[in-house]
C-alpha positions in Angstrom: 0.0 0.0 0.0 3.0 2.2 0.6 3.9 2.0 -2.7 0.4 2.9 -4.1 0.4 6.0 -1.7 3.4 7.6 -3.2 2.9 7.0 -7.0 -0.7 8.7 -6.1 1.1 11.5 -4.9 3.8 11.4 -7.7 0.8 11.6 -10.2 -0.8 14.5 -8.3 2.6 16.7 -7.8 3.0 16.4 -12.0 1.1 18.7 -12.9 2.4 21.5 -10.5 5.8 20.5 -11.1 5.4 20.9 -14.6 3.4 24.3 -14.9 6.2 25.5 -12.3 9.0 24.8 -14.8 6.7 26.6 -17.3 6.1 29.6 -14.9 10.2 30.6 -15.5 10.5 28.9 -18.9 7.6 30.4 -20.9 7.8 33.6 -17.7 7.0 36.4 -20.6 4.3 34.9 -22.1 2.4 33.9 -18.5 3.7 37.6 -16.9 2.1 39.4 -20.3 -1.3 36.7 -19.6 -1.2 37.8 -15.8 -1.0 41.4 -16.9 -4.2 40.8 -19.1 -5.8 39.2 -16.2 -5.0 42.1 -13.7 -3.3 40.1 -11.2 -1.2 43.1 -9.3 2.9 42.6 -9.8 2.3 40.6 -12.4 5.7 39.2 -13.4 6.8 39.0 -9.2 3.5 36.8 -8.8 4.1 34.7 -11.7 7.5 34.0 -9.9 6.6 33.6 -6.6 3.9 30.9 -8.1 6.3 28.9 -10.1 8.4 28.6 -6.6 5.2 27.5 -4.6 4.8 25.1 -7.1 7.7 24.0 -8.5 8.8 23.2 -4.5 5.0 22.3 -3.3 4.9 19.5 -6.2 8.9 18.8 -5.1 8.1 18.0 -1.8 4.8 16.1 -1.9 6.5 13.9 -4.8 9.0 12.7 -2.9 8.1 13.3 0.8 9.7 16.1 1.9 7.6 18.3 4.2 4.9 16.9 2.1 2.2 18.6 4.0 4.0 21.6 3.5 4.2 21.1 -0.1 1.0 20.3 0.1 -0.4 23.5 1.9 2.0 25.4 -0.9 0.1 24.3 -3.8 -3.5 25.2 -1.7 -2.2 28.5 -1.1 -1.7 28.9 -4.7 -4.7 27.5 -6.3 -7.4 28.9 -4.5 -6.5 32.7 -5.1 -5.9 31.9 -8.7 -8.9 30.1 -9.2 -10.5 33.2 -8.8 -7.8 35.8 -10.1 -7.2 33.6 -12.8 -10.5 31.6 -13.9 -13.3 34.3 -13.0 -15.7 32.5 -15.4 -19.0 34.6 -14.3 -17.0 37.8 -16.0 -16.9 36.0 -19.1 -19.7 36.7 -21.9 -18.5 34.2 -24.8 -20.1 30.8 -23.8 -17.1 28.9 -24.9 -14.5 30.9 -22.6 -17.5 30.9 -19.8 -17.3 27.1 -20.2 -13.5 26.6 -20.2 -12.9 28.9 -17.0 -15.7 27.5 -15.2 -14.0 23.9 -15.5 -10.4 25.4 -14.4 -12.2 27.2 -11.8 -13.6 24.0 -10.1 -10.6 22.4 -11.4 -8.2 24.5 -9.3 -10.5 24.2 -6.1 -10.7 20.5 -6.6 -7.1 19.9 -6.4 -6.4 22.7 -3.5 -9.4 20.4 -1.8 -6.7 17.3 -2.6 -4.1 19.5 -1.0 -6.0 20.7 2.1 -6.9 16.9 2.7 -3.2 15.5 1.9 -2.0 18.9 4.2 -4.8 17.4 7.2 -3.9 14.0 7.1 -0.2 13.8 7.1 0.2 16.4 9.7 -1.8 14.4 11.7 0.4 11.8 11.3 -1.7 9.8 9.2 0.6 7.0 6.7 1.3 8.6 3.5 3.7 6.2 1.6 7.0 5.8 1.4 8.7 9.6 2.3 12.5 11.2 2.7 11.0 13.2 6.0 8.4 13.5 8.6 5.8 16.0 8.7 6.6 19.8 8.5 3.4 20.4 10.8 2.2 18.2 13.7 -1.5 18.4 15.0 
């Protein structure tokens, strides 16, 4: 079961892992799509993002402070769910429709995060990890 428990979290910490490489490979393009999207100091907050979660992915991957990692990538995704995926501003039904599915997208995975966070700082069994929790309840 250990084994399941960390490829699970391996699977889960891809996709944050990857869009933080992209926040400092591709930083222009998503600094000039935060701009358009108001978020204030827009290039600093695409930074600070790719760190949360380039290192929030890091560390519930492997098991390092994984329920910091994991409180990391909840910090980041419920703001930008609604800085970034604001679907009841939209008018076009096609963008209405593809923000309101990365808008429940990005609160379904903080909800992931916030339950990950929960559980191993409460010590629960989380697979195979490199440390102990960051946080004890």
């Amino acid at each position: 079961m250990n084994a399941v428990l960390a490829i699970g979290r391996i699977l889960f910490a891809l996709i944050f892992v990857s869009s933080g490489i992209n926040h400092f490979v591709k930083l222009e393009a998503m600094t000039g799509y935060a701009k358009y999207k108001k978020v204030p100091a827009a290039k600093f907050s695409v930074l600070l993002s790719g760190v949360m979660l380039l290192l929030g992915g890091i560390y519930v991957a492997l098991g390092i402070y994984a329920d910091l990692g994991a409180l990391l990538l909840a910090i980041f995704l419920i703001p930008t769910a609604f800085l970034m995926h604001a679907f009841w501003k939209e008018t076009d039904p096609t963008a209405k429709m593809n923000e309101n599915i990365a808008f429940f997208k990005d609160l379904a995975l903080a909800g992931a995060a916030l339950i990950l966070f929960a559980m191993i700082g409460s010590g629960a069994d989380f697979g195979w990890h490199i440390t102990s929790a960051f946080f004890n309840f």
